[in-house]
N, C-alpha and C positions, 0 to 999 in steps of 0.2 A: 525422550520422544517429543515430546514439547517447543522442546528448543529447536529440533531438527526440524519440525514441522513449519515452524515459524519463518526458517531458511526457505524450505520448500516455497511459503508465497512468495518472498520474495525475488527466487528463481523464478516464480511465473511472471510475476508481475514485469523482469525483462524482456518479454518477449512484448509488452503494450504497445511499447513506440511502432513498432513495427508492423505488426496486425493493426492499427488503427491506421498506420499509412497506408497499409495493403488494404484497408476495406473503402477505400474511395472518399467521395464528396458527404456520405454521410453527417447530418450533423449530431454534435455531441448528445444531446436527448435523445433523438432520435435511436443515436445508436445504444443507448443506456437502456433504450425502450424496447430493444432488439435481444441483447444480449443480457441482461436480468433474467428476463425467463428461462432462456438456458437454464442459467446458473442456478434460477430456482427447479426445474428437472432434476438438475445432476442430486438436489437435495433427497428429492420426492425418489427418486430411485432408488437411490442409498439407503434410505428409511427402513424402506418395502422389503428392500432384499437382504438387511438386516433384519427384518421383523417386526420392526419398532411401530409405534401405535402412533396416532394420529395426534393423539392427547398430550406428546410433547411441546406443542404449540400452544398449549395450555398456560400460558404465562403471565406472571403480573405485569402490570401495564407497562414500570419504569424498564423491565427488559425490551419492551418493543420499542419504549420512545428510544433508546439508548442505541437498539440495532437501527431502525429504520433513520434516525436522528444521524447516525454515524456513515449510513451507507451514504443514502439521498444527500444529506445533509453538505458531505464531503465531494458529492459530485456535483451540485448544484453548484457551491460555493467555488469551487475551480473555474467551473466553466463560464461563470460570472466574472469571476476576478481576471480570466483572458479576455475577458472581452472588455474590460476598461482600463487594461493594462497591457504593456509590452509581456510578450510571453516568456522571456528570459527571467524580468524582476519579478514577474507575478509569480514563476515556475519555481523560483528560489527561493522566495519568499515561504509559498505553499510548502518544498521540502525542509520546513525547519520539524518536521512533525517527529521524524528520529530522535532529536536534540531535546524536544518535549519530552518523548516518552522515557526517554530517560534521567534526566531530570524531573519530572513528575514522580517518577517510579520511589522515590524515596517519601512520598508520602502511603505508600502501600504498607502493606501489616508485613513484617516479616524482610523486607527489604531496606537496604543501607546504601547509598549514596557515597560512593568513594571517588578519589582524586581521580584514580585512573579510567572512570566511569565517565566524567565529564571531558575527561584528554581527550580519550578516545573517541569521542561523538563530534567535538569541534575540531579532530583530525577529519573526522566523516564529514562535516560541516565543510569544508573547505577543499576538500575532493571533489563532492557532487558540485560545489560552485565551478571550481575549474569545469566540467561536463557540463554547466549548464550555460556557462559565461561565453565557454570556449577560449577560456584566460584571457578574455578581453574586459577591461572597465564599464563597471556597469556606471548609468546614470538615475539616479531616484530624481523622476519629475514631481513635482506638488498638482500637478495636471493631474496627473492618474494615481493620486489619494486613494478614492475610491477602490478601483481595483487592488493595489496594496492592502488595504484593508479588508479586503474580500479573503486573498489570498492568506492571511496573518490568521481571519478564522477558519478557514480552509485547514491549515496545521493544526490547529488547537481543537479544531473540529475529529481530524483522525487520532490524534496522540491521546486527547479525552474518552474518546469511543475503547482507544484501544488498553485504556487503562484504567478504564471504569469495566471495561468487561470482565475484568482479575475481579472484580468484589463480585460479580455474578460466575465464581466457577463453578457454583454447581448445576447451572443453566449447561445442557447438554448442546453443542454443537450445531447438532439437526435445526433448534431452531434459526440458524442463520436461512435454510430455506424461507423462514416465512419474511424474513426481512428482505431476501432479493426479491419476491414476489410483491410486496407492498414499493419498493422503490422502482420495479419496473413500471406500475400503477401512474408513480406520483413524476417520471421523468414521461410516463408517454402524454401525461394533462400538460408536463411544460412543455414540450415539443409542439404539441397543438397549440402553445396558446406562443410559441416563442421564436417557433420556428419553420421555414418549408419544410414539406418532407422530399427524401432524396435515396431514391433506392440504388443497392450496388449495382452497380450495368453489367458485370463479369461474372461469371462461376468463379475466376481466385479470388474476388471481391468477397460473395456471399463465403466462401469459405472460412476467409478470415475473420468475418461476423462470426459464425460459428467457433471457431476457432479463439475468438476474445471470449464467449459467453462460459466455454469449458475451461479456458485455466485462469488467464490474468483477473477477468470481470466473472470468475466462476468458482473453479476450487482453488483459488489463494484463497478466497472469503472462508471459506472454511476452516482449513489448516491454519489460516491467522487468530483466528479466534480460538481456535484450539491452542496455538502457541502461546498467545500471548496467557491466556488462563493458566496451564501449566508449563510454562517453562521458563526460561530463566526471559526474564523481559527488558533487563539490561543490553544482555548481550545481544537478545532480536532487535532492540531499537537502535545498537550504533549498525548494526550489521545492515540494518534496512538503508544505509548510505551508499552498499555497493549493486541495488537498484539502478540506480543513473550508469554504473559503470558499465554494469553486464547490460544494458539495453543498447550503450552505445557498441558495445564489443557485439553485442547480435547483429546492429544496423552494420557496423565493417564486416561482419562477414557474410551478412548479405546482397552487399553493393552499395549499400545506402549509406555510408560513411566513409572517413577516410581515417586509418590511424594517423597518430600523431605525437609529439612531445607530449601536451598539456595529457594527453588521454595516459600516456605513463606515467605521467606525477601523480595525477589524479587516482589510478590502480595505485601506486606508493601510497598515498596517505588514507586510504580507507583501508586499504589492510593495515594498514598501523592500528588504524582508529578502531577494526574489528578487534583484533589479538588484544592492542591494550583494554578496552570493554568485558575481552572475555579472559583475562589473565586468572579469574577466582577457579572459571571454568576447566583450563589447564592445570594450574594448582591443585584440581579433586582429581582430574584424570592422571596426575604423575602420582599422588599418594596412591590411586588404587593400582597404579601400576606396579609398586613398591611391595603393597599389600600382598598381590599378586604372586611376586615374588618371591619372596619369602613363603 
């Protein structure tokens, strides 16, 4: 359940590109400042109509530095590192956080580090770049240090959040509401102090505001945290490489892209880089299959 859950985000998480170009001129706080609350709703809802008490929020402090640190932290730091950086190198740079988490993941209690664990993620490693490069030669200016650098903790910023949250699995879920609530807070003080405000002009516009707060900037947050706590966090972190894929294959089928060669290579090597990541994962499901029958 875990593991599947973990997929779950990041099927939402491909629909971002697309809902952030459909909601207009907004800028990035701004719309951080929009769609957080959402997100925090979808929380408070769920609670309610579970039953659950208030008093889940009740947590020691390092749980909240660690959620609000990972939400904010990892939004701040992106939108920083575009903005003193090309968006291609900053964008690549930022998706090394798959690569992390799984290589991190071998310092967790209970998990092991194998060959096929690292193939498979710098198979993913080199998919999402073709999607991000457009198989074109990137150039690393010494100009835009800075934003690289922004970017570099921008990765280290979500792979950490998301594998420091495995040592708090008995931290329930629900609190990630209180975390979207505090970083829609802390992104609406940087839009005042960073940014004009810029509201949708359209109803598709407001939609797609809506529409980001409920899944990609909503319930991925959730089901991520849930996944990465219980489920296998190998296979969710090479897996998190074919994000870039499905976002572009959403943006072609809905006008907004064109397929292409590079976009086939690039499906080729992140399904490699998935399968080989989750080869232990097949390995259990062909024994129980065996189990089974007999």
């Amino acid at each position: 359940m875990g593991t599947t859950l973990g997929f779950a985000a990041v099927l939402m998480w491909a629909v971002l590109a697309l809902l952030t170009a459909r909601s207009g001129a907004v800028p990035p706080f701004q719309l951080a400042a929009m769609t957080f609350p959402i997100a925090a709703v979808i929380g408070v809802v769920a609670l309610r109509l579970r039953g659950g008490s208030l008093a889940v929020f009740w947590q020691r402090p390092a749980v909240w530095l660690l959620g609000v640190g990972g939400l904010f932290g990892y939004h701040a730091l992106y939108f920083a590192a575009l903005r003193n950086a090309p968006a291609a190198q900053a964008g690549l740079i930022a998706y090394l956080w798959p690569l992390l988490i799984v290589l991190g993941s071998a310092a967790l209690p209970g998990e092991r580090l194998r060959w096929f664990h690292i193939v498979g993620a710098l198979c993913g490693l080199a998919g999402a770049a073709l999607i991000v490069t457009g198989g074109g030669a990137l150039a690393f200016s010494p100009d835009y240090a800075l934003g690289y650098g922004l970017a570099g903790l921008c990765a280290l910023t979500w792979s950490s959040y998301s594998l420091l949250s495995r040592r708090f699995g008995d931290v329930p879920s629900d609190v990630v509401t209180g975390f979207c609530a505090v970083t829609a807070v802390l992104s609406l003080l940087a839009h005042l102090a960073f940014e004009t405000t810029v509201w949708p002009q359209t109803g598709g516009e407001w939609i797609a505001v809506l529409l980001l707060g409920l899944l990609p900037v909503g319930g991925a947050f959730y089901v991520w945290d849930y996944g990465v706590k219980h489920g296998d966090i190998q296979v969710i972190g090479a897996a998190s490489y074919a994000a870039p894929l499905l976002s572009t294959l959403v943006l072609i089928a809905a006008g907004e892209a064109a397929l292409s060669g590079t976009i086939v290579v690039s499906a080729i090597l992140i399904t490699l880089g998935a399968c080989l990541a989750a080869l232990p994962l097949f390995r259990r499901l062909l024994r129980r299959g065996k189990a089974v029958a007999r």
